[in-house]
Z-matrix of the N, CA and C atoms (Angstrom, degrees):
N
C 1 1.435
C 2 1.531 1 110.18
N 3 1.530 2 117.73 1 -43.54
C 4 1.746 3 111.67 2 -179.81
C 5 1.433 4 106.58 3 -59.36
N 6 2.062 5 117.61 4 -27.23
C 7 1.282 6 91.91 5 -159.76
C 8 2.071 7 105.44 6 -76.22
N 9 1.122 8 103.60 7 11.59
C 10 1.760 9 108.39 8 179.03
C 11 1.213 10 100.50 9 -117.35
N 12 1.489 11 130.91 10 21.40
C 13 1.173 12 114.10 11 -176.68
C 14 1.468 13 160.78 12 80.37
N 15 1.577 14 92.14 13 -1.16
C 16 1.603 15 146.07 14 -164.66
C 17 1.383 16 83.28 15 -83.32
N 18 1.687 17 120.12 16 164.55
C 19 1.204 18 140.97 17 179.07
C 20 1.719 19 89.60 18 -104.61
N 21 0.883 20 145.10 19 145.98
C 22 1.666 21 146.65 20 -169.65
C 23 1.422 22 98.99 21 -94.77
N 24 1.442 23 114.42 22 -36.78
C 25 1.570 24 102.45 23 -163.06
C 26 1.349 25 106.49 24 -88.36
N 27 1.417 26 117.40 25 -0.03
C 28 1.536 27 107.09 26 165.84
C 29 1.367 28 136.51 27 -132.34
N 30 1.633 29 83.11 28 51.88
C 31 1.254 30 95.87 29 158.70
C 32 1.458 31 106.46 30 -148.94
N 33 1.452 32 130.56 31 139.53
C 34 1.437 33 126.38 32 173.54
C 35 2.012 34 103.45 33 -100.72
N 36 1.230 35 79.12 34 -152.26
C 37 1.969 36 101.64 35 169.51
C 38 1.494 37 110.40 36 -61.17
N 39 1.211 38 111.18 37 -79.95
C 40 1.752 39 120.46 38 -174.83
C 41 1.484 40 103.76 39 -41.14
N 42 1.272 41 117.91 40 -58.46
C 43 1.480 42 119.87 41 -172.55
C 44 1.475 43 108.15 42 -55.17
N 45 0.966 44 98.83 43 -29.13
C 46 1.899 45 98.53 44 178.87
C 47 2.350 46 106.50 45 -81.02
N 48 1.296 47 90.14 46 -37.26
C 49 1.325 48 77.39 47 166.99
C 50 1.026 49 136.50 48 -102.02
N 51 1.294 50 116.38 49 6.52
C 52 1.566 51 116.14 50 155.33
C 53 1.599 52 112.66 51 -63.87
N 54 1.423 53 116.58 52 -44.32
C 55 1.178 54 143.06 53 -151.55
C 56 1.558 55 82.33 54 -66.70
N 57 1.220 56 120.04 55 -63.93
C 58 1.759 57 114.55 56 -178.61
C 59 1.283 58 135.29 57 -45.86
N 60 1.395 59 94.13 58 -46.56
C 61 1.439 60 110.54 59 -174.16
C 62 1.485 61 103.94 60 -77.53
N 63 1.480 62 125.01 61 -41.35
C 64 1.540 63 105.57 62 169.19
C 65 1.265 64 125.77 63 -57.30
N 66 1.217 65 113.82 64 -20.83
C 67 1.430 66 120.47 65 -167.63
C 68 1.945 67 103.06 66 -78.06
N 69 0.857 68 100.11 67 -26.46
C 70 1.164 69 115.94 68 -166.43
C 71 1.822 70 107.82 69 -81.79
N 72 1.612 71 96.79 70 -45.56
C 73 1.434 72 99.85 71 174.07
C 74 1.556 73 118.84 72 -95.76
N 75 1.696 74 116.29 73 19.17
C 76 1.828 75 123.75 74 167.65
C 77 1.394 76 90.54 75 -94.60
N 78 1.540 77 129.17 76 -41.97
C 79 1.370 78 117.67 77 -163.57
C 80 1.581 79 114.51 78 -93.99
N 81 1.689 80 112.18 79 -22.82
C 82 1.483 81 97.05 80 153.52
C 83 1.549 82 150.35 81 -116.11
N 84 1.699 83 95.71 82 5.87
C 85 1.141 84 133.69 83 179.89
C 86 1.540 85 104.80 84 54.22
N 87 1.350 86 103.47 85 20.63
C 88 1.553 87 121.30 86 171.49
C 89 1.790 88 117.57 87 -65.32
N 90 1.485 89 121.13 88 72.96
C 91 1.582 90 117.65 89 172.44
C 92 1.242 91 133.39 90 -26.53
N 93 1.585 92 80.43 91 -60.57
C 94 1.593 93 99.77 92 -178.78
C 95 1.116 94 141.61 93 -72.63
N 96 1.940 95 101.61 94 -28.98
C 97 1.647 96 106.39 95 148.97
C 98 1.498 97 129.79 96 -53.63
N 99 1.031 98 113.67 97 -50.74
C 100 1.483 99 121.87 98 177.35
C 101 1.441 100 103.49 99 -74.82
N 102 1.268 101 131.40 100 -0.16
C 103 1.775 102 125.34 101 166.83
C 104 1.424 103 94.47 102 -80.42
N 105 1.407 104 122.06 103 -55.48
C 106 1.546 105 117.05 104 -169.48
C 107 1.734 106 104.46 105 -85.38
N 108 1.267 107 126.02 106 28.86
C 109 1.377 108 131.90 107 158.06
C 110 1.093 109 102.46 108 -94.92
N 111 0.891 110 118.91 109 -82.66
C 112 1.941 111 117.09 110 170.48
C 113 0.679 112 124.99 111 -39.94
N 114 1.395 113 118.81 112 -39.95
C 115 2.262 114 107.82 113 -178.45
C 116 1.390 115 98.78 114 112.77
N 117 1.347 116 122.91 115 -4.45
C 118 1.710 117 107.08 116 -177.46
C 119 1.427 118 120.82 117 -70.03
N 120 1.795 119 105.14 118 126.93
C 121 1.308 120 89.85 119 -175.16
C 122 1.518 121 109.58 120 -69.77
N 123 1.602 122 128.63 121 -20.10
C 124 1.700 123 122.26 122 -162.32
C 125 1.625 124 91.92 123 -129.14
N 126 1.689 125 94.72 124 135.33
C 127 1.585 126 102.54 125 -177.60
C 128 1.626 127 115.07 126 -61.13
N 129 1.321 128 116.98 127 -17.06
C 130 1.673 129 134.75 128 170.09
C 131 1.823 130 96.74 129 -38.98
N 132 1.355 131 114.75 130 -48.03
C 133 1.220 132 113.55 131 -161.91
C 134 1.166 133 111.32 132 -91.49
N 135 1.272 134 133.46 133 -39.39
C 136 1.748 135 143.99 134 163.40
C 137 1.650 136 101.38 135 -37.06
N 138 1.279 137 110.24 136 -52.55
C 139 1.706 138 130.13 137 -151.13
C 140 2.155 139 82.24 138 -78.91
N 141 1.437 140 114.11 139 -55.96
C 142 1.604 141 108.50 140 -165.93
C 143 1.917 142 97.06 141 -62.15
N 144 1.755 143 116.67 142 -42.99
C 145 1.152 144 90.78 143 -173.87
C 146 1.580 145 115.11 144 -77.47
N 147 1.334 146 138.16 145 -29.79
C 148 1.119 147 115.34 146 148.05
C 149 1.500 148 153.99 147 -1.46
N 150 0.988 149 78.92 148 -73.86
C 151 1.868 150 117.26 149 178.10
C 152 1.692 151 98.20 150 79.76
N 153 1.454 152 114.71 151 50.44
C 154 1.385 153 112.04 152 164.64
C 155 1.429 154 118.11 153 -77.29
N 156 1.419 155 108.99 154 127.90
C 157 1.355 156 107.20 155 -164.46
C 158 1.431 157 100.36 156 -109.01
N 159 1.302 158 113.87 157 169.22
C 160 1.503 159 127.87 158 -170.45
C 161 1.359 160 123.72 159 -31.38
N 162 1.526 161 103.41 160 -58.73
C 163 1.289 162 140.22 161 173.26
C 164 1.459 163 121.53 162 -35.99
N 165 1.269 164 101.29 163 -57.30
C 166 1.846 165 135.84 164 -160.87
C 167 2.033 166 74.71 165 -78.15
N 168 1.115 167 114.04 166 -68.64
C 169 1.866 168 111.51 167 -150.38
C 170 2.013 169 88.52 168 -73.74
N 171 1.138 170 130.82 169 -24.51
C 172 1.374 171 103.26 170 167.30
C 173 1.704 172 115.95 171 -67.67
N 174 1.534 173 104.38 172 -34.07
C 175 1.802 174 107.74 173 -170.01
C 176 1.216 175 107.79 174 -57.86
N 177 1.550 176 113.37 175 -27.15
C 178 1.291 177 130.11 176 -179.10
C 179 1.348 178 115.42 177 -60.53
N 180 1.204 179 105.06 178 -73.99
C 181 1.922 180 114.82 179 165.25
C 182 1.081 181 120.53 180 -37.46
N 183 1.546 182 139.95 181 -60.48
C 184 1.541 183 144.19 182 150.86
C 185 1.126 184 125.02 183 -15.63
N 186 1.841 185 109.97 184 -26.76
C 187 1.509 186 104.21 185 -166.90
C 188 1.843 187 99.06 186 -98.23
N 189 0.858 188 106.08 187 1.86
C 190 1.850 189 125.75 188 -170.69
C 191 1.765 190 113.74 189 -95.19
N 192 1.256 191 120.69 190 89.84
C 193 1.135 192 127.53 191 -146.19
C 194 1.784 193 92.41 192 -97.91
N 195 0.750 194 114.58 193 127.67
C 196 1.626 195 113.69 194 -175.85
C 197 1.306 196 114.35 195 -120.17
């Protein structure tokens, strides 16, 4: 973390993988990838650690032209 400039003590493990996996699910709005990144067996739990809110997973759908 110092070598980016980060304070070390505040950040552990988890904080770093949340940090990924959101990043991962703003740029592909991919759920389900980041469900089987984590290990969750039910998307309920991907979606609570997230904190994808209602809003965000309809903008999502809208952009999906079928």
């Amino acid at each position: 973390m110092t070598s980016i400039g980060l304070e070390a003590s505040a950040y552990g493990t988890h904080s770093m993988r949340r940090t990924k996996v959101t990043q991962i699910y703003k740029k592909t709005g991919n759920l389900r990838a980041v469900q089987l990144l984590l290990g969750h067996t039910k998307m309920d739990s991907t979606v609570r650690y997230l904190g994808v809110e209602l809003e965000d997973a309809l903008a999502i759908a809208e952009t999906i032209a079928i």
